[in-house]
C-alpha positions in Angstrom: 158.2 149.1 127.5 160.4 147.1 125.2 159.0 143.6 126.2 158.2 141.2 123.7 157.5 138.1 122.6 157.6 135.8 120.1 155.6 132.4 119.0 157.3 130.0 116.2 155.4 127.2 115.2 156.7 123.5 113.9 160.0 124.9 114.7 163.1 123.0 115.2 166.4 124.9 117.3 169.0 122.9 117.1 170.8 122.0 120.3 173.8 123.8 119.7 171.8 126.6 120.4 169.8 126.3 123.5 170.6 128.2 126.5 171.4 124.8 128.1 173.0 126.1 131.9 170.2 124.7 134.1 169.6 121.3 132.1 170.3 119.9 129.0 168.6 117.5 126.7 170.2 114.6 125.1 170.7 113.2 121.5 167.0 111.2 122.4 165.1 114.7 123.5 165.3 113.6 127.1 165.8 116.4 129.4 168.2 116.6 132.6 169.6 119.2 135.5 171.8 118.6 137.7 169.6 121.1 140.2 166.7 118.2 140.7 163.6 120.6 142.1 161.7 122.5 139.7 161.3 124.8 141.9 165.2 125.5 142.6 165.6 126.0 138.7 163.1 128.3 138.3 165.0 130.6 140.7 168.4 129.6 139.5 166.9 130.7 136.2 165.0 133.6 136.8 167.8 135.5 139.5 170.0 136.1 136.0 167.2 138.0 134.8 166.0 140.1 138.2 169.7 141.2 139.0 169.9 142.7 135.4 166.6 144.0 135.9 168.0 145.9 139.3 171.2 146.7 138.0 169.2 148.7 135.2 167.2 150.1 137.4 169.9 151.6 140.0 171.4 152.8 137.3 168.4 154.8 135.5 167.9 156.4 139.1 171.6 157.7 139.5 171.5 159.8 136.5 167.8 161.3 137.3 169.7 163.0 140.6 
């Protein structure tokens, strides 16, 4: 497994930087999304990482034939 995480405290990223598809937060820290339910988002946000996840997958299995 090559999962990880990491945990920064009293850190600061500055906005240019944020992964801002889904929503976005303003020069007053107030977030917004054009996609209004949570739940929608979530999905939105979490298919990117399941169709890499499968694509990975398909392709570990088609070189172990």
């Amino acid at each position: 497994m090559d999962n990880g995480w990491m945990k920064f405290n009293s850190y600061r990223v500055g906005k240019d930087a944020l992964l801002d598809r889904f929503g976005k937060i303003d020069d007053e820290g107030n977030y917004s999304s054009a996609i209004k339910s949570e739940g929608k988002r979530f999905a939105m946000t979490i298919s990117c990482l399941t169709g890499g996840r499968v694509i990975l997958a398909r392709c570990g299995t088609e070189n172990a034939l």
